[in-house]
Backbone as CSV, one residue per row, in Angstrom:
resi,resn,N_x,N_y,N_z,CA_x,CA_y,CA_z,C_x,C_y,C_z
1,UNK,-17.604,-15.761,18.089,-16.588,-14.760,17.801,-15.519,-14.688,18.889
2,UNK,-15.796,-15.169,20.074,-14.981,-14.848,21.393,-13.867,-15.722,21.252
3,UNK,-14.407,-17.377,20.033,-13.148,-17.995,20.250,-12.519,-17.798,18.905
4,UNK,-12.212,-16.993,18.347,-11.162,-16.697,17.478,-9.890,-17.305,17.536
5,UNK,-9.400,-17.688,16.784,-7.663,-18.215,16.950,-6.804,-16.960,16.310
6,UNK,-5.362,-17.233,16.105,-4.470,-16.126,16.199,-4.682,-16.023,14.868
7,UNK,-4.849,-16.839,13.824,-5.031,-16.698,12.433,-6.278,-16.170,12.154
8,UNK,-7.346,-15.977,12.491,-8.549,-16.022,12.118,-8.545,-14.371,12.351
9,UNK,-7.938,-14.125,14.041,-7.573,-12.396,14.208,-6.953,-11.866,12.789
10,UNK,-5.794,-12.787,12.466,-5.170,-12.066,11.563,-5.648,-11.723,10.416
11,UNK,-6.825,-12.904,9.997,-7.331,-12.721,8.571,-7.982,-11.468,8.938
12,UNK,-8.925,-10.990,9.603,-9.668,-10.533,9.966,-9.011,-8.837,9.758
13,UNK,-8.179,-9.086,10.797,-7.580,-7.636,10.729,-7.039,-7.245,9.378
14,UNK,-6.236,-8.427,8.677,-6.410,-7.932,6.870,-7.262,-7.632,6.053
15,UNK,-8.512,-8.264,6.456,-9.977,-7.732,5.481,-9.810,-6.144,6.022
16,UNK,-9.701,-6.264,6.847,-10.296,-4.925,7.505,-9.574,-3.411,6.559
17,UNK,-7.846,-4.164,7.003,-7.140,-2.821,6.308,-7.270,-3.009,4.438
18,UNK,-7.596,-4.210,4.073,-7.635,-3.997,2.810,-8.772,-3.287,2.273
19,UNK,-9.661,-3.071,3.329,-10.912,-1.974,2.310,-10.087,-0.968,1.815
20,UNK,-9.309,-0.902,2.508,-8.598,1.074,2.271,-7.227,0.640,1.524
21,UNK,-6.552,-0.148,1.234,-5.645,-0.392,-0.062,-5.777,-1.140,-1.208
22,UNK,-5.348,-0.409,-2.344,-5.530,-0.982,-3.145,-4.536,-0.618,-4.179
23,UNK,-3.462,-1.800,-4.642,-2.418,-1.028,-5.501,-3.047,-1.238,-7.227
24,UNK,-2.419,-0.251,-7.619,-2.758,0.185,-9.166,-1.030,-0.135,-9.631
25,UNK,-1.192,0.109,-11.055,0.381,-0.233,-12.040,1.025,1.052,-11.491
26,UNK,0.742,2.084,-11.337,1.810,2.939,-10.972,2.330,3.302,-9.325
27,UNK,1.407,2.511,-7.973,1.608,2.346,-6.969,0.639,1.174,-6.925
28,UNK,2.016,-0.029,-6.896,1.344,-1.370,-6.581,1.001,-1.614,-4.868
29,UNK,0.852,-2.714,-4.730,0.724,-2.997,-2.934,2.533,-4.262,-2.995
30,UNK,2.747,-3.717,-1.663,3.620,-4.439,-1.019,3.354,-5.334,-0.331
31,UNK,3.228,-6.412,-0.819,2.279,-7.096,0.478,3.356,-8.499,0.957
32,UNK,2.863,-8.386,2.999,3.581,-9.247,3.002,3.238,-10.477,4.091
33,UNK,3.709,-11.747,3.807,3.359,-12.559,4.589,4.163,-13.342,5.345
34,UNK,4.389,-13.821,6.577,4.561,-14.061,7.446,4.748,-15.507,7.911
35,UNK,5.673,-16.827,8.018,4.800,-17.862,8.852,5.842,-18.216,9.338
36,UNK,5.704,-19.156,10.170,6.687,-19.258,11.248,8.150,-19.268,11.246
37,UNK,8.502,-19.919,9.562,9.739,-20.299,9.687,10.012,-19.191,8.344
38,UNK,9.141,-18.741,7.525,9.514,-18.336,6.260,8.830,-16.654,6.181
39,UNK,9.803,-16.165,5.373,8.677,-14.400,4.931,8.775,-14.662,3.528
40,UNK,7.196,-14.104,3.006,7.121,-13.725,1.504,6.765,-12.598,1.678
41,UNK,7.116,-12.218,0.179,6.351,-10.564,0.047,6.135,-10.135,-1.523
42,UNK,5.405,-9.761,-1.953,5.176,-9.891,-3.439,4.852,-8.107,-3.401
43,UNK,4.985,-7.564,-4.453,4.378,-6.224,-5.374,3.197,-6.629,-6.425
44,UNK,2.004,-6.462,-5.966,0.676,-6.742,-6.769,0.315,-5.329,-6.946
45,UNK,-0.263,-5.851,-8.614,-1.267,-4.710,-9.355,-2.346,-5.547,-9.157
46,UNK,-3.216,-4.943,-7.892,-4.861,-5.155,-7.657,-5.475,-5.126,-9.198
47,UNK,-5.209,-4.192,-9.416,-6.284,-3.693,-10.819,-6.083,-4.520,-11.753
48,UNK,-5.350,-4.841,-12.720,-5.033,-5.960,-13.120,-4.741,-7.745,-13.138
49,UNK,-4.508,-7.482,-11.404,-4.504,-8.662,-10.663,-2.968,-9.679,-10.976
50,UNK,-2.230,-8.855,-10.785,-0.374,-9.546,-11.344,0.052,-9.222,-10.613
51,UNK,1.290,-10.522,-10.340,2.137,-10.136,-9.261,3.256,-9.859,-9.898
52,UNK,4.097,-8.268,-9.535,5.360,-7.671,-10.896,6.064,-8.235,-10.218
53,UNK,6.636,-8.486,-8.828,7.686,-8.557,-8.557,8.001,-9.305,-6.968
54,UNK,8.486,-10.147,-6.205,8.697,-11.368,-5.716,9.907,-11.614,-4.903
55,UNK,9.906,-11.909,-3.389,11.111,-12.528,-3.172,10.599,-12.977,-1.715
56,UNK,11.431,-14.047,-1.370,10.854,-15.052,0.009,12.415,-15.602,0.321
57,UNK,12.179,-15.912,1.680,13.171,-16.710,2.514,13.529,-17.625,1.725
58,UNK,12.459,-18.197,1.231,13.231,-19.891,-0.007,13.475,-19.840,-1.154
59,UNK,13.388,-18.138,-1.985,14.078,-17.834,-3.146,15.082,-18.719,-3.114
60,UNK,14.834,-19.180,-4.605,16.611,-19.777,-5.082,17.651,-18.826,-5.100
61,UNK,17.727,-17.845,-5.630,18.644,-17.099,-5.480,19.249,-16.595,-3.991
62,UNK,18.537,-16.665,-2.868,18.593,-16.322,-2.028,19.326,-17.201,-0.573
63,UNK,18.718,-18.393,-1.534,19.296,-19.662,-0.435,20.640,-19.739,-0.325
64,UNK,21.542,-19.726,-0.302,22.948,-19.528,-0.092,22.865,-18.799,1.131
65,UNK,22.369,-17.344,0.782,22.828,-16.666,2.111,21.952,-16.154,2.948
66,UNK,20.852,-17.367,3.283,20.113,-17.418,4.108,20.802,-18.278,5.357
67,UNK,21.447,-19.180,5.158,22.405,-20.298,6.093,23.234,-19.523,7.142
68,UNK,22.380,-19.458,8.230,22.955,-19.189,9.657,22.580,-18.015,10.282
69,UNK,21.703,-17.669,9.344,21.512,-15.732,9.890,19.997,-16.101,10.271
70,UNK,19.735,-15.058,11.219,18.495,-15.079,12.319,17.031,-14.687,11.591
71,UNK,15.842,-14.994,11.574,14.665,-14.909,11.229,14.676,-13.237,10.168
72,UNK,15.282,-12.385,11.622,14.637,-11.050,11.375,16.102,-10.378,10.089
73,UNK,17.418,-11.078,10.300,18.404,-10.875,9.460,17.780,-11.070,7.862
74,UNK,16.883,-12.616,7.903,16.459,-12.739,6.818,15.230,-12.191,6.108
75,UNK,14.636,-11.867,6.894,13.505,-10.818,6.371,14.513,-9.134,5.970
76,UNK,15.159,-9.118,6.546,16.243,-7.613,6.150,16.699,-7.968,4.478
77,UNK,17.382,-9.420,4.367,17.968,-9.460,3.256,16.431,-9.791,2.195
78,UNK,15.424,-10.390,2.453,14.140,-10.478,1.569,13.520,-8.856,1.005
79,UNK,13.844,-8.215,2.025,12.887,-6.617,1.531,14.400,-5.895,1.010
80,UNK,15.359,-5.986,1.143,16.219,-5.326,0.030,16.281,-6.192,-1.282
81,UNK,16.225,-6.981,-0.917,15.732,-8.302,-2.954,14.225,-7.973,-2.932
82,UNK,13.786,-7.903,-2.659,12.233,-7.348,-3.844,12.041,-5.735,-4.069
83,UNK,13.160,-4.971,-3.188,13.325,-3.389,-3.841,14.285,-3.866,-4.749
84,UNK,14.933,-4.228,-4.888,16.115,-4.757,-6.156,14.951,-5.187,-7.530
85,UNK,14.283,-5.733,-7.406,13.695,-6.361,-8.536,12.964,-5.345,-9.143
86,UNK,11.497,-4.717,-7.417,10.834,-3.868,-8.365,11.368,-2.680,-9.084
87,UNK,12.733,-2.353,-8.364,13.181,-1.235,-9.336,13.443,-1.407,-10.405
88,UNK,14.107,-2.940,-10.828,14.303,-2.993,-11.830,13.627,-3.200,-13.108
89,UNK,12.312,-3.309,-13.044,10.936,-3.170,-13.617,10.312,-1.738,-13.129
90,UNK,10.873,-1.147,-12.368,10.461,0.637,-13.207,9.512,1.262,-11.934
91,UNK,9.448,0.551,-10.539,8.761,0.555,-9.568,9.581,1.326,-8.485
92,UNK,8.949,2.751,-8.036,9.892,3.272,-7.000,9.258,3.223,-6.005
93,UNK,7.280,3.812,-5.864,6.540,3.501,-4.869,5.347,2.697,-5.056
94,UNK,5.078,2.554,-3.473,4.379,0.943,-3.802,3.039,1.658,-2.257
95,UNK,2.440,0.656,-2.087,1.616,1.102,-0.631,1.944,0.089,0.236
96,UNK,2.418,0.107,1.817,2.525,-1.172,2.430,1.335,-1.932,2.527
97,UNK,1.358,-3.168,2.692,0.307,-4.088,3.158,0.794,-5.230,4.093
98,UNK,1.003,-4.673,5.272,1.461,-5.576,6.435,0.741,-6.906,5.956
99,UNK,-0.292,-7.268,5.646,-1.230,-8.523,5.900,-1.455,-8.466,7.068
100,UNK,-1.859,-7.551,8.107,-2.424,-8.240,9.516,-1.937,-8.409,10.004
101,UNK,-0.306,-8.067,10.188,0.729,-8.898,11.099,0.862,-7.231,11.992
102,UNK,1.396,-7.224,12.880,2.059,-6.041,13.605,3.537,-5.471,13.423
103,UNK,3.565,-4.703,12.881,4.605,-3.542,12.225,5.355,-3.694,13.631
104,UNK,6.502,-5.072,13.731,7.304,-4.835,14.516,8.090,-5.898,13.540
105,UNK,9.285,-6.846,14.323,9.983,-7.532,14.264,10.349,-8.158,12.697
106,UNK,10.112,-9.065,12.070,10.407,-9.324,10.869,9.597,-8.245,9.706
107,UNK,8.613,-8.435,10.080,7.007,-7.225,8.937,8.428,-6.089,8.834
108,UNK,8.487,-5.230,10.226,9.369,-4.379,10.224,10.558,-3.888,9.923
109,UNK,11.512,-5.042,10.230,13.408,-5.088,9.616,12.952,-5.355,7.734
110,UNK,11.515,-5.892,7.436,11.500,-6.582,5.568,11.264,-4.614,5.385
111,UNK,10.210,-3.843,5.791,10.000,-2.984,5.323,11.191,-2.031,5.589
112,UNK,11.881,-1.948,6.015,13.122,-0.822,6.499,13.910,-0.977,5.808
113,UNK,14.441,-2.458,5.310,15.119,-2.730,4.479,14.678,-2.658,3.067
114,UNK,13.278,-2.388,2.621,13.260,-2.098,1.408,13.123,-0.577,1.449
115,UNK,12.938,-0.256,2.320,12.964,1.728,2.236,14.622,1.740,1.607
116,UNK,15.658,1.378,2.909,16.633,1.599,2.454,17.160,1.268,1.007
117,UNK,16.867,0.222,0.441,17.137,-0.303,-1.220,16.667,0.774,-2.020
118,UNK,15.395,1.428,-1.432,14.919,2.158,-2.796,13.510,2.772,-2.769
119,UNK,12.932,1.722,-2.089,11.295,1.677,-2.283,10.772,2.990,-1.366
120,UNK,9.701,3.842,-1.847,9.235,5.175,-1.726,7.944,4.054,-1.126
121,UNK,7.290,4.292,0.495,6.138,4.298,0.579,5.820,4.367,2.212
């Protein structure tokens, strides 16, 4: 256990917080992931097991005006496009689900920026 790697922490610390979330159709989970060069983040109904709603650094729609702007710029413009979507499928609150990452730098500018779009959570 002592030699853990940085991923293995991370899975770890996600089992952990996912005992205690769990999104349903009327407060899905926000969940989001992280890797070096890219952010995803999806809106899942646990209960059903569907993902409503979707957007990442390598969205097609998105690629245009991803060209030249900084990691954390693009995680800003990713969490105002997936409050854009889920609203538009009828979604105002959701529950966060960091995935294990630390509620700073990109995790942080994706979630601020979907508060500001819309998203209640």
């Amino acid at each position: 256990m002592a030699n853990m790697n940085r991923t293995e922490a991370r899975i770890r610390r996600h089992k952990r917080v996912r005992k205690d979330i769990l999104g349903t159709a009327d407060r899905p989970r926000l969940n989001v992931f992280r890797s070096t060069a890219e952010i995803y983040v999806q809106v899942v109904d646990d209960q059903a097991g569907h993902t409503l709603a979707s957007a990442s650094s390598i969205d097609h729609d998105l690629r245009s005006q991803m060209k030249g702007k900084s990691k954390t710029e693009q995680a800003k413009l990713v969490g105002q496009t997936v409050a854009e979507r889920a609203k538009s499928k009828g979604i105002t609150t959701v529950v966060f689900d960091r995935g294990g990452f630390r509620y700073m730098g990109r995790v942080k500018a994706l979630a601020e920026s979907a508060r500001e779009a819309g998203l209640v959570f």
